[in-house]
LUMZA-917059 format. One record per residue (C-alpha): residue in three letters; x negated, y negated, z negated; residue number from 1. Coordinates in Angstrom, 2 decimals, always signed. Layout:
# LUMZA-917059
 res      xx      yy      zz   n
 ALA       X       Y       Z NUM
...
//
This chain:
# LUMZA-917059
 res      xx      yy      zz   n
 UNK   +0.00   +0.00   +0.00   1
 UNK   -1.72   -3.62   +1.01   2
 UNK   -2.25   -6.00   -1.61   3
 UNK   +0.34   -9.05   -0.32   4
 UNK   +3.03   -6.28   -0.32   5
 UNK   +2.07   -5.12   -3.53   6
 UNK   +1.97   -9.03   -4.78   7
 UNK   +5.24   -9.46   -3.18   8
 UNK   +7.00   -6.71   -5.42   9
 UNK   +4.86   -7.91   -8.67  10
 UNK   +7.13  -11.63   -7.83  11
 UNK  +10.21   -9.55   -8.04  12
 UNK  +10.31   -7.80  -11.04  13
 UNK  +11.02  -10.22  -13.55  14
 UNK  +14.20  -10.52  -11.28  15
 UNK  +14.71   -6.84  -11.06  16
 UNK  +14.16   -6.65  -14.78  17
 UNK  +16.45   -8.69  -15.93  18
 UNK  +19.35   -7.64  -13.69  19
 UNK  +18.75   -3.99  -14.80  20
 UNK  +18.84   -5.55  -18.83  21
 UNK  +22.06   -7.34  -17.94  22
 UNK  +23.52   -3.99  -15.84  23
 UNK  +23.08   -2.11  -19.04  24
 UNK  +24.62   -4.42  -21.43  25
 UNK  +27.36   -5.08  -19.58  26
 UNK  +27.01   -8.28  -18.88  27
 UNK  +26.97   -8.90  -15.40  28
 UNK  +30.74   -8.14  -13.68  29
 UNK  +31.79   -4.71  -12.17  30
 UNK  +31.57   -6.69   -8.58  31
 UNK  +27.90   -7.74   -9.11  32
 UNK  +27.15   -4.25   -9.83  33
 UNK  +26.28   -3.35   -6.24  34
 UNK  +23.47   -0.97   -6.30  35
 UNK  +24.75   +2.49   -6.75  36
 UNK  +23.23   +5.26   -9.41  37
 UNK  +20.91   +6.63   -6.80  38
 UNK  +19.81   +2.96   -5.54  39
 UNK  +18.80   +2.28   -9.61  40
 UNK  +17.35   +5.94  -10.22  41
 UNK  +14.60   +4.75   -7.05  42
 UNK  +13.64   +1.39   -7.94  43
 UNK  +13.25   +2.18  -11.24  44
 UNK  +10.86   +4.88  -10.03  45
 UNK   +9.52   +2.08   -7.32  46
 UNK   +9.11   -0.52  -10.10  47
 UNK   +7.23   +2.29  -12.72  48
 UNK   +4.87   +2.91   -9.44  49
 UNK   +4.16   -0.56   -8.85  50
 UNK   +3.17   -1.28  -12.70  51
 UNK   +0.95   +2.23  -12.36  52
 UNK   -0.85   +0.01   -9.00  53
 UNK   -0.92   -2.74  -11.03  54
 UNK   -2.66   -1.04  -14.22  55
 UNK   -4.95   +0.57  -11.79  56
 UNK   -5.99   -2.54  -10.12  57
 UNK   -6.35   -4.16  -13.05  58
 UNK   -8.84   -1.25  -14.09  59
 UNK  -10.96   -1.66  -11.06  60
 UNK  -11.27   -5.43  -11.35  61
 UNK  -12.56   -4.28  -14.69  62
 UNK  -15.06   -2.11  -13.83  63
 UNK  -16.79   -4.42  -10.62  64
 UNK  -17.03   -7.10  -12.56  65
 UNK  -19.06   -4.55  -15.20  66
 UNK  -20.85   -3.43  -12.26  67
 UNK  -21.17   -7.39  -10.78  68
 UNK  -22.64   -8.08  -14.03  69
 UNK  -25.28   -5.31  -14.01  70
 UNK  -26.56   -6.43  -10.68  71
 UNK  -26.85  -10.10  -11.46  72
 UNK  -28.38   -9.65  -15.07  73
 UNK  -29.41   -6.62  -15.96  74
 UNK  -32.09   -9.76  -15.67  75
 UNK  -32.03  -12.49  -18.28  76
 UNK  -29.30  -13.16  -19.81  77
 UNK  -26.27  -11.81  -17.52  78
 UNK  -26.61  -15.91  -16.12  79
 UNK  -28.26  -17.28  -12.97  80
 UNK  -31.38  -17.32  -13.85  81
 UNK  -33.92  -15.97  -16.05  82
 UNK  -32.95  -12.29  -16.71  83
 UNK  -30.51  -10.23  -14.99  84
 UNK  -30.46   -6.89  -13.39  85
 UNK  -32.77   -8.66  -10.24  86
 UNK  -34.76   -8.71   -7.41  87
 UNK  -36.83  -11.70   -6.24  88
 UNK  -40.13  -12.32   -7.13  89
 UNK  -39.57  -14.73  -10.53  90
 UNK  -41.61  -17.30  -12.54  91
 UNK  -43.35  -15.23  -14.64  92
 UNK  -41.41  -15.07  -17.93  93
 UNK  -37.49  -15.21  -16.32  94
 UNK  -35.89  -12.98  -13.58  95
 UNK  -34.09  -15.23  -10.95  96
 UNK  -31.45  -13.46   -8.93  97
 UNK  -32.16  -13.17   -5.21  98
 UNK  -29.99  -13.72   -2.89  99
 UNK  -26.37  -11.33   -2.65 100
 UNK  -27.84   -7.55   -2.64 101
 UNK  -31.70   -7.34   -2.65 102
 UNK  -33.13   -4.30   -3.70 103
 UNK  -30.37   -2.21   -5.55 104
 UNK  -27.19   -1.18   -3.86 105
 UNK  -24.59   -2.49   -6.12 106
 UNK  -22.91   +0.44   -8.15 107
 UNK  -19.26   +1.24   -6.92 108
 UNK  -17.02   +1.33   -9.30 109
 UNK  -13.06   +2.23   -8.90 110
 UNK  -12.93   +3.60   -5.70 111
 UNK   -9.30   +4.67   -4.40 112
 UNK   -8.80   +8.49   -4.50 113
 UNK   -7.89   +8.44   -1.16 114
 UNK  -10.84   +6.34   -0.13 115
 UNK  -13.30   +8.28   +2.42 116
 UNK  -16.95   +8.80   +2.37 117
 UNK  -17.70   +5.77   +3.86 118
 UNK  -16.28   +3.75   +1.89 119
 UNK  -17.69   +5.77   -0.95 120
 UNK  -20.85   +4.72   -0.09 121
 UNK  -23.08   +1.06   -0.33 122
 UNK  -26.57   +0.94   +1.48 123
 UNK  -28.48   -2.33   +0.67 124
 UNK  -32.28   -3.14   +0.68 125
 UNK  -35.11   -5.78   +1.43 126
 UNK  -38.43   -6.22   +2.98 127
 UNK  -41.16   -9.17   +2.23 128
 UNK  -44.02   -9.98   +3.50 129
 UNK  -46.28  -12.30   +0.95 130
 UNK  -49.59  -14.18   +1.75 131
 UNK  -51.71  -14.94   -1.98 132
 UNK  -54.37  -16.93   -2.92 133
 UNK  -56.54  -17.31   -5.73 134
 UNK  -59.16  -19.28   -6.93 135
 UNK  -60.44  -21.16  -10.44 136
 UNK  -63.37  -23.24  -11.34 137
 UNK  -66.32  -20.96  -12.00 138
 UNK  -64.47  -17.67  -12.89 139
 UNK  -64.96  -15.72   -9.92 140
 UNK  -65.03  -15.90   -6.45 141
 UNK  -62.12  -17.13   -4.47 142
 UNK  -59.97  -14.50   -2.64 143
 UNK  -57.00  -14.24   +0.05 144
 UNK  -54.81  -11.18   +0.58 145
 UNK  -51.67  -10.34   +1.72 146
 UNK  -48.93   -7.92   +0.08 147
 UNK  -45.91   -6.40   +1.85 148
 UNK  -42.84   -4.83   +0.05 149
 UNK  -39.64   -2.72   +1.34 150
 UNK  -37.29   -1.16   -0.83 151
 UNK  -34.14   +1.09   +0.35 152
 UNK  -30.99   +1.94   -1.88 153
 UNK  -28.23   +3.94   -1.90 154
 UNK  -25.06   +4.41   -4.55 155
 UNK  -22.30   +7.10   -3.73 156
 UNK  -18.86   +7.02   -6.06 157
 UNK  -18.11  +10.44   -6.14 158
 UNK  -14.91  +10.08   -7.57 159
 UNK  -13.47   +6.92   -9.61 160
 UNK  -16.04   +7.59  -12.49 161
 UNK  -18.83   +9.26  -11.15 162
 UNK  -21.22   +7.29   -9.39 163
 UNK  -25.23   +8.57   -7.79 164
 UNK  -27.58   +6.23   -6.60 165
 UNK  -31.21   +6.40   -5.84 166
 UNK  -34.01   +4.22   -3.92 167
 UNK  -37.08   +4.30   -2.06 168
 UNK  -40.06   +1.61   -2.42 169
 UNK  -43.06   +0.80   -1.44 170
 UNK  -45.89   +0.74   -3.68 171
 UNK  -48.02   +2.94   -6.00 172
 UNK  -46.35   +5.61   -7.64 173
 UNK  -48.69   +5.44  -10.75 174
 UNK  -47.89   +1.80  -11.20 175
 UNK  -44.51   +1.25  -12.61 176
 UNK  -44.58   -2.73  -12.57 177
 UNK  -45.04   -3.19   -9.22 178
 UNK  -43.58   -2.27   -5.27 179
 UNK  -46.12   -4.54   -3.24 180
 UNK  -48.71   -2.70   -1.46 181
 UNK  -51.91   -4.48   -0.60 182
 UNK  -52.77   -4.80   +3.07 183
 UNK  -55.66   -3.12   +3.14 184
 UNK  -57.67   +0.40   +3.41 185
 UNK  -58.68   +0.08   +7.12 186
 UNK  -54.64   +0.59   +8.47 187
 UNK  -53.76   +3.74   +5.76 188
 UNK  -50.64   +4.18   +6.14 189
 UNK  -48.01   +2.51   +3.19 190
 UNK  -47.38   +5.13   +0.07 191
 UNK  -43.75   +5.53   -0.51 192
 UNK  -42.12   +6.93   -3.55 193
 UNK  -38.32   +7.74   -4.87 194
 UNK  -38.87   +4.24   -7.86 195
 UNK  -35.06   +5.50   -8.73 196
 UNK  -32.58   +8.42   -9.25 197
 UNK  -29.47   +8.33  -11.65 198
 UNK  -25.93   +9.85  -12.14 199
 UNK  -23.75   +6.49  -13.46 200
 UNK  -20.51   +7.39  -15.81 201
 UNK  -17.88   +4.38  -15.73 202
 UNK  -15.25   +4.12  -18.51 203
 UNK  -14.02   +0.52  -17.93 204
 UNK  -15.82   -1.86  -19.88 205
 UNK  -18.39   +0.90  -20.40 206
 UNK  -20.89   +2.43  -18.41 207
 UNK  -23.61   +5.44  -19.02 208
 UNK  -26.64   +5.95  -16.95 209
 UNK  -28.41   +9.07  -16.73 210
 UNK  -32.17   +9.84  -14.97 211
 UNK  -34.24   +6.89  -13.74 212
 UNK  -31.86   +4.06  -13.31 213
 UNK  -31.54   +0.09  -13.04 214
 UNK  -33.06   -1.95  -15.92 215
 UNK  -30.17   -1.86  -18.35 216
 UNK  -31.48   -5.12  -20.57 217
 UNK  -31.11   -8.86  -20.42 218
 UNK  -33.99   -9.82  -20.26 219
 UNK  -37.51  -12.08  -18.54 220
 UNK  -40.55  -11.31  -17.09 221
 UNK  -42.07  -11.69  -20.88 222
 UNK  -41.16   -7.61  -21.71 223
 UNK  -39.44   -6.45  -19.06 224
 UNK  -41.04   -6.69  -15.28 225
 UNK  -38.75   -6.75  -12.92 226
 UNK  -39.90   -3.36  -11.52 227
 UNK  -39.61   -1.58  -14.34 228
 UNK  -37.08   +1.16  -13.88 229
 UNK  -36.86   +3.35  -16.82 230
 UNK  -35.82   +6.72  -17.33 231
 UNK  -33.62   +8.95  -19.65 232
 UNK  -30.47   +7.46  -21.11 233
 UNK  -28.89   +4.47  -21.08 234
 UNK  -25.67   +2.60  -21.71 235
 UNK  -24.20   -0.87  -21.17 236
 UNK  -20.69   -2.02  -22.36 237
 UNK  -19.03   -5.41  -22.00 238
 UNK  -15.83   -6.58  -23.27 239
 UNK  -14.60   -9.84  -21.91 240
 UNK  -12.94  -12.14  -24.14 241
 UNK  -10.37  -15.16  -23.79 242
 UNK  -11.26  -18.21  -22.03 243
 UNK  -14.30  -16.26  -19.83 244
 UNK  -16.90  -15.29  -22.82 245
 UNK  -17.91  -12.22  -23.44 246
 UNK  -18.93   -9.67  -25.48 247
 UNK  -22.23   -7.19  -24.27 248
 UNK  -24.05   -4.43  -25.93 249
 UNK  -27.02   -2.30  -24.24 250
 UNK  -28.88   +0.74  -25.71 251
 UNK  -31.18   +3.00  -23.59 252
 UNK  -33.24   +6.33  -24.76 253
 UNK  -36.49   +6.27  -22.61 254
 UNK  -38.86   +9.47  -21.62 255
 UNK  -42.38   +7.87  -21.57 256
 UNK  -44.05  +10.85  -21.96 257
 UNK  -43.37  +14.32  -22.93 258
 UNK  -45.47  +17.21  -23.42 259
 UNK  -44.47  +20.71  -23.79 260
 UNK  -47.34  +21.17  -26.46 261
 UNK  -48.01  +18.42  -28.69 262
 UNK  -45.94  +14.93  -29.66 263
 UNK  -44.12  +12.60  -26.72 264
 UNK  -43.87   +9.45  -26.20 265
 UNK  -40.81   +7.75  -26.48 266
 UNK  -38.83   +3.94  -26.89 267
 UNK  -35.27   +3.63  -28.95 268
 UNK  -33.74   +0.52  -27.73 269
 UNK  -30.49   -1.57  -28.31 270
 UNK  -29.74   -5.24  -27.41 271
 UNK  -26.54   -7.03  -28.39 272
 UNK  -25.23  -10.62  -26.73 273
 UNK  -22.63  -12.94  -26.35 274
 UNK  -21.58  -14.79  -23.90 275
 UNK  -19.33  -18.21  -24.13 276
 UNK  -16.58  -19.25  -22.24 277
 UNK  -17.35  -22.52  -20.34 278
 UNK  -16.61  -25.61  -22.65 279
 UNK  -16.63  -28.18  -19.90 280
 UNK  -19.67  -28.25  -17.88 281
 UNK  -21.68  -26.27  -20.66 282
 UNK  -21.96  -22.50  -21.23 283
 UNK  -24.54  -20.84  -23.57 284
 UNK  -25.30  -17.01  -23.97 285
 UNK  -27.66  -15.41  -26.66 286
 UNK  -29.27  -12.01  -26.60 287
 UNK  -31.02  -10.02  -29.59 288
 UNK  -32.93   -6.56  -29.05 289
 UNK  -35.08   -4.20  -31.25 290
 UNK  -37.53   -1.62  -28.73 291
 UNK  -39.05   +0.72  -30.89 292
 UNK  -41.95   +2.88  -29.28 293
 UNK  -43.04   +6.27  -31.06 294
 UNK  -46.41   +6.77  -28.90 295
 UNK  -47.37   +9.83  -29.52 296
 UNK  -48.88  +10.82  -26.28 297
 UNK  -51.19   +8.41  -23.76 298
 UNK  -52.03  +11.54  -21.31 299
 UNK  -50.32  +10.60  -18.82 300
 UNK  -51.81   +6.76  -19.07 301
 UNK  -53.36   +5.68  -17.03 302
 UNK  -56.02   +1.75  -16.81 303
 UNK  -52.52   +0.07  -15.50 304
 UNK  -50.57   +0.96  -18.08 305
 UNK  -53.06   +0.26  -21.06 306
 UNK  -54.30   -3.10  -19.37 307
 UNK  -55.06   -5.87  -21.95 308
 UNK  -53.50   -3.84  -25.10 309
 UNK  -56.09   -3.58  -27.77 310
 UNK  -57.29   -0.34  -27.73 311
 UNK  -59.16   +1.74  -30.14 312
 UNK  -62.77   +3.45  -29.55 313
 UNK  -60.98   +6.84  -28.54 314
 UNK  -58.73   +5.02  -25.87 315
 UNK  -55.76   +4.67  -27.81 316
 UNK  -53.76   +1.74  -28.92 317
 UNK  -54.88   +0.20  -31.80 318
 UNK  -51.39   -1.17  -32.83 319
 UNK  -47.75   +0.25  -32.86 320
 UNK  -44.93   -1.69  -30.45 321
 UNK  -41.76   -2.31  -32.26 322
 UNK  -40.52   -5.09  -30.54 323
 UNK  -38.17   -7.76  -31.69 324
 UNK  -36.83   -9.94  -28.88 325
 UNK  -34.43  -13.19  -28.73 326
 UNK  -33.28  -14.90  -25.70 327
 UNK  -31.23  -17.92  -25.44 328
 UNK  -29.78  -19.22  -22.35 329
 UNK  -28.07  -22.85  -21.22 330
 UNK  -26.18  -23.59  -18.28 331
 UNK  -24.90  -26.49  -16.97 332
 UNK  -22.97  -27.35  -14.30 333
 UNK  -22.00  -31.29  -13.83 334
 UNK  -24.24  -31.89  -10.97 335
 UNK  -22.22  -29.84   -8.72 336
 UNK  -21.64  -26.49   -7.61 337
 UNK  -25.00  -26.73   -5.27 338
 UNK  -27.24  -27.79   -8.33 339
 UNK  -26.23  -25.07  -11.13 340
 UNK  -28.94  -25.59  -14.44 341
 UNK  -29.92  -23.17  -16.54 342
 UNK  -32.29  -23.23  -19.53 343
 UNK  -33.35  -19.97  -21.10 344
 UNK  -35.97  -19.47  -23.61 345
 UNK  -37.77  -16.00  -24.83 346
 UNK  -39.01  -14.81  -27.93 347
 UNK  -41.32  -11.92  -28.92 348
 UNK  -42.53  -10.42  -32.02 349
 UNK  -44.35   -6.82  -32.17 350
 UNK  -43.74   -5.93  -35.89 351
 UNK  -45.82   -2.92  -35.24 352
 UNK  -49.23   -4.93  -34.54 353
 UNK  -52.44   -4.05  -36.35 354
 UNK  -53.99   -7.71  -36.10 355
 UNK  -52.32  -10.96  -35.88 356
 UNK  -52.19  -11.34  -31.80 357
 UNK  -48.22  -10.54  -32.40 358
 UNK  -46.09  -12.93  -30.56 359
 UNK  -45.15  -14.17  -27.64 360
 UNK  -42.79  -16.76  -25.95 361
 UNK  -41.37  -18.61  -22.69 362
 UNK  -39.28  -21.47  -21.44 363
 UNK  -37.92  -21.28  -18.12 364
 UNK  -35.73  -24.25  -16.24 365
 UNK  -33.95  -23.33  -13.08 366
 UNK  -32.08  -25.86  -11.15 367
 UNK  -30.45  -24.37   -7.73 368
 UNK  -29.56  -21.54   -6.10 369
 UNK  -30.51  -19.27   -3.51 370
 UNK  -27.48  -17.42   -2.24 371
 UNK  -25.95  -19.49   +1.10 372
 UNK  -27.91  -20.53   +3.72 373
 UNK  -29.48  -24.17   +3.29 374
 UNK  -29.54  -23.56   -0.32 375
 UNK  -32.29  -24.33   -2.51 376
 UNK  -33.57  -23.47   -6.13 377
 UNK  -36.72  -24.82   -8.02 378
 UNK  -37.55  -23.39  -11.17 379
 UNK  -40.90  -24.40  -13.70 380
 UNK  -41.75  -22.24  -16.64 381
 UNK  -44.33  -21.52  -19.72 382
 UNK  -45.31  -19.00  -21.31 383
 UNK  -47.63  -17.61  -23.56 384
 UNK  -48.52  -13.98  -25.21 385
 UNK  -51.08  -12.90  -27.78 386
 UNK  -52.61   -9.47  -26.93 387
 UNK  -50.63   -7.04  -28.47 388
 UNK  -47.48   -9.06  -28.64 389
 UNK  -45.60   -6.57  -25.98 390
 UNK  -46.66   -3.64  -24.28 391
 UNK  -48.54   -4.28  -21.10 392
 UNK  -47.75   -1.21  -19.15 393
 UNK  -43.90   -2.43  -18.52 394
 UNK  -44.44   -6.74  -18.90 395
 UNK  -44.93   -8.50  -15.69 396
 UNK  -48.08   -8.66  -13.22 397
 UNK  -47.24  -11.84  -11.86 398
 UNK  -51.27  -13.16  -12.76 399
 UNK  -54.26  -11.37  -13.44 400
 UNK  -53.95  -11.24  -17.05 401
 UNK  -51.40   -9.07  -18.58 402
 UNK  -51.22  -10.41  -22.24 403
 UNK  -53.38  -13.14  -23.94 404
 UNK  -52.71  -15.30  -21.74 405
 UNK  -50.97  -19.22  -21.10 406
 UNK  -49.20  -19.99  -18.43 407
 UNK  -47.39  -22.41  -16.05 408
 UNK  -45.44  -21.62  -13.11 409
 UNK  -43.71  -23.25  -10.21 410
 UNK  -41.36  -22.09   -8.01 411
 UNK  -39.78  -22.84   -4.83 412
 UNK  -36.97  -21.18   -3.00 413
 UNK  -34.97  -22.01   +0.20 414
 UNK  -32.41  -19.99   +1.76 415
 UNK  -33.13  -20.81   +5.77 416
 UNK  -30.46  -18.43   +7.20 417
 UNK  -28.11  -15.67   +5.52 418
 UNK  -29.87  -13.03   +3.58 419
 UNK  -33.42  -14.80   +4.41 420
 UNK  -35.84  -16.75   +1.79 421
 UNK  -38.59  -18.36   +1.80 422
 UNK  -40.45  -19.07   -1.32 423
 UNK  -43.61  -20.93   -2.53 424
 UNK  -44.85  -19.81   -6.15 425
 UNK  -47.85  -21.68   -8.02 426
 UNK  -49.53  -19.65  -11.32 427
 UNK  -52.09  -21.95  -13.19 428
 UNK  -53.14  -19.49  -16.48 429
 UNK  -56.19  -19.14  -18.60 430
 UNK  -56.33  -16.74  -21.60 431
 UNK  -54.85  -17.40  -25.04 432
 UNK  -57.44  -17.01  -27.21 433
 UNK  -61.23  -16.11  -27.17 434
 UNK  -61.49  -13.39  -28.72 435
 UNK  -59.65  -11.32  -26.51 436
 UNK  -60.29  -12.96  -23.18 437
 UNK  -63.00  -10.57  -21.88 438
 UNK  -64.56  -10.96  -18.53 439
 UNK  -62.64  -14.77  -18.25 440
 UNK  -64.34  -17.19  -19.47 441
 UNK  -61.40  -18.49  -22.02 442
 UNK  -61.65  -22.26  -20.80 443
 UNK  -61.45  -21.64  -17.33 444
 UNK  -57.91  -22.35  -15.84 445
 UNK  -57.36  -20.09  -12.66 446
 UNK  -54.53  -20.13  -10.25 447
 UNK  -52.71  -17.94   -8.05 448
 UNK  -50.86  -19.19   -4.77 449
 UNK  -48.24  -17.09   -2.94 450
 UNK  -45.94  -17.71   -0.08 451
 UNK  -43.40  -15.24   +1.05 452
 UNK  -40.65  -14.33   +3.39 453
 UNK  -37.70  -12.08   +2.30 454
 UNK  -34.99  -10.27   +4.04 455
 UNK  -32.59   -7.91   +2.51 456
 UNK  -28.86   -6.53   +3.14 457
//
């Protein structure tokens, strides 16, 4: 049945309604009593079959917004920018959305039983190409390369509930921060690997995630890389509430390593947020979230995930990670539907740390957006990490450093045609503090230049 017909009946049952309320009271006269038993017997049955459409459509608005939500903020905080599930290349402490669809085909939620396999199904992917520079005073020598990333994703609703979904990338399999692949190694070919593979459960404002699956946190660049995929369980729920807020809550189990003799390595995490309803041009969302990592196995570390930790003299980590995160968000919207502002800010405190390098923070301002053609979005951001304030084998790689570090960013987005970008991104770091800052010289401020081009569908 198509939606304006279905409308058009919705408009008519108050009237239907009441006439049946008046027929059975006896109030309306014998000669207004036209429809006979049989005629009352089917529209009853046509009016309990339109509130069943109703109730289901209602349910399926339900779940795509859940699913809406995922795809926009599983980076920071379910908001434009800054942390949302998403897939352009960020400042480097707040995940901006890219434009509609890059990366991740959007979960399908609700599908009509009588729906086919086509429309079961929702392809989507991107590819970029990225020129980088880097330089500095007297650090090191000055260096140009060029990275190139394609990704290619696939969900399949099985039935209303049941959804699968898995995606190729680009990229080194041992690396789990990262889908670029330097263009290099005299023309090998590109290394390709399955970065995700998950069975999804929907239960309206609830949704369960099973194998390796999309980033269920709000979050930044600060803890969470973009890239970072994790895998075990996971679960996000959100429960609208009057006037637009909501209310969100997001645990996940993660495998980091298991070993069939000897302990694993694991992470218990849960994040709760709300979000406000708009109150005028001003909407605010906060986020809280406890990771707790048990690592009791590094065998199947590698240098890339141990990076800048501080490590002991057997290789292992010399402090525990149990992470305490905050993230506050702003947006504002009085300067017009083209120029949508959002201020979020990110705090980090490892409570498991064996020295005092514990904390970490960022401040990110977007203003813009990159999702029409002609569009354009600028975003600045700072921030800084002590060594073993997160865990460097799933924070971002956006600079050479991967903790101990200060930072400024810059960057610059413009949509030239549908599902194009082009972006400009400026990285001007130097490490924290001395005594961690290893082969940079601690005083040196180095920078990092990229321009890219993006396509996705």
């Amino acid at each position: 049945m198509s939606h304006d017909r279905i409308e058009s009946r919705i408009a008519l049952l108050p009237h239907a309604t009441l006439a049946l309320a008046l027929l059975g009271a006896g109030l309306v006269p014998a000669h207004a009593q036209d429809p006979a038993p049989d005629d009352l017997v089917a529209l009853r049955a046509e009016l309990a079959a339109l509130k069943a459409e109703q109730a289901e459509r209602d349910r399926r608005i339900e779940r795509l917004e859940a699913a809406l939500d995922r795809a926009a903020g599983t980076t920071l905080a379910a908001a434009p920018p800054a942390a949302q599930p998403l897939a352009a290349t960020p400042p480097a402490s707040a995940a901006v959305p890219a434009p509609a669809s890059a990366g991740a085909a959007l979960p399908v939620a609700g599908v009509s039983p009588g729906a086919g396999p086509a429309d079961r199904l929702r392809i989507s992917g991107d590819l970029r190409v990225r020129g980088q520079g880097d330089w500095s005073d007297d650090d090191g020598r000055n260096r140009a390369s060029a990275q190139l990333r394609g990704r290619l994703g696939a969900t399949f609703a099985v039935n209303d509930r049941v959804t699968i979904g898995a995606r190729l990338a680009t990229g080194d399999s041992d690396d789990p921060n990262s889908t670029d692949v330097q263009l290099s190694n005299w023309l090998d070919d590109l290394d390709v690997s399955l970065d995700m593979a998950y069975v999804q459960l929907g239960f309206d404002q609830l949704t369960l995630f099973g194998g390796k699956f999309p980033q269920p946190f709000v979050r930044t660049d600060l803890v969470w890389d973009g890239d970072v995929n994790p895998q075990g369980l996971g679960a996000t729920w959100r429960r609208p509430l009057d006037g637009g807020g909501a209310l969100r809550a997001n645990a996940l189990a993660f495998i980091v390593d298991e070993q069939a003799a000897g302990p694993d390595s694991t992470m218990l995490g849960a994040q709760l947020g709300y979000e406000s309803p708009a109150r005028g041009h001003w909407k605010f969302d906060v986020h809280g979230a406890y990771y707790h990592y048990d690592l009791g196995s590094t065998a199947g570390a590698d240098a890339g995930d141990f990076r800048s930790n501080l490590r002991n003299p057997d290789g292992s980590f010399r402090s525990d990670f149990h992470l305490a995160n905050l993230l506050f968000g702003v947006n504002y919207a009085g300067l017009g539907t083209q120029w949508p502002v959002r201020l979020v800010g990110d705090y980090v405190r490892n409570l498991g740390a064996a020295t005092g390098d514990d904390t970490g923070y960022g401040v990110d301002l977007i203003v813009g957006k990159a999702s029409a053609a002609r569009d354009w979005r600028v975003a600045y951001g700072y921030s800084a990490t002590q060594a073993d304030a997160v865990l460097a084998a799933f924070s971002h790689d956006n600079i050479g450093i991967a903790t101990n570090y200060r930072l400024h960013s810059l960057t610059v987005d413009y949509v030239p045609m549908p599902r194009t970008m082009i972006s400009a991104y400026w990285y001007h770091y130097r490490p924290y503090g001395a005594a961690h800052a290893g082969a940079n010289d601690p005083n040196d401020w180095l920078e990092r230049l990229r321009l890219a081009f993006l396509v996705n569908f």
